[in-house]
C-alpha positions, 0 to 999 in steps of 0.5 A, a space after each residue: 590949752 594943756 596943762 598937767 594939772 588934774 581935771 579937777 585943778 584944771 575946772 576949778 581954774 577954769 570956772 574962776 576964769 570963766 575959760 570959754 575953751 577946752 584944758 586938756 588935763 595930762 597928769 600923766 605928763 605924757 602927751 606933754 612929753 610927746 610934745 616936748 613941751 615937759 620942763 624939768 619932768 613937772 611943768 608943760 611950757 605954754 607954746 602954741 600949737 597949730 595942727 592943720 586940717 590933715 593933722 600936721 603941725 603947721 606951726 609951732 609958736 614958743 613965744 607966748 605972752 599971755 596979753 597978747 595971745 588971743 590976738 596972736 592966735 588969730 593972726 597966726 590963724 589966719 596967716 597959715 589960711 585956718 579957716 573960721 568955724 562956721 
């Protein structure tokens, strides 16, 4: 997850949600803008990106709901042939 909230924003969320997973903090905003994901030069728009092995972006998912995210990520997980962390 990204956001470009400052690390210590991005811990307190983080620890109130019991977040199990990384946030990349990018206060800066740059690796949002490399991404294109900067709204309006202030907010990183949650899409999903999945990076393959080589470092290639295999799929960029721009419908994200956060209800069913977890599970979408599997499944889109698993339909690019991602393989499960041992």
């Amino acid at each position: 997850m990204a956001s470009v909230d400052p690390p210590e924003v991005n811990a307190k969320f983080a620890k109130e949600h019991s977040a199990g997973y990384p946030i990349l903090s990018d206060p800066s905003k740059e690796t949002s803008r490399a991404f294109g994901v900067l709204k309006d030069d202030k907010f990183a728009t949650r899409w999903t990106f999945y990076i393959d092995i080589d470092g290639k972006v295999a799929k960029i998912d721009k419908k994200i709901s956060p209800l069913s995210a977890g599970d979408d990520m599997v499944k889109n997980m698993e339909a690019l042939n991602f393989k499960k962390a041992s």
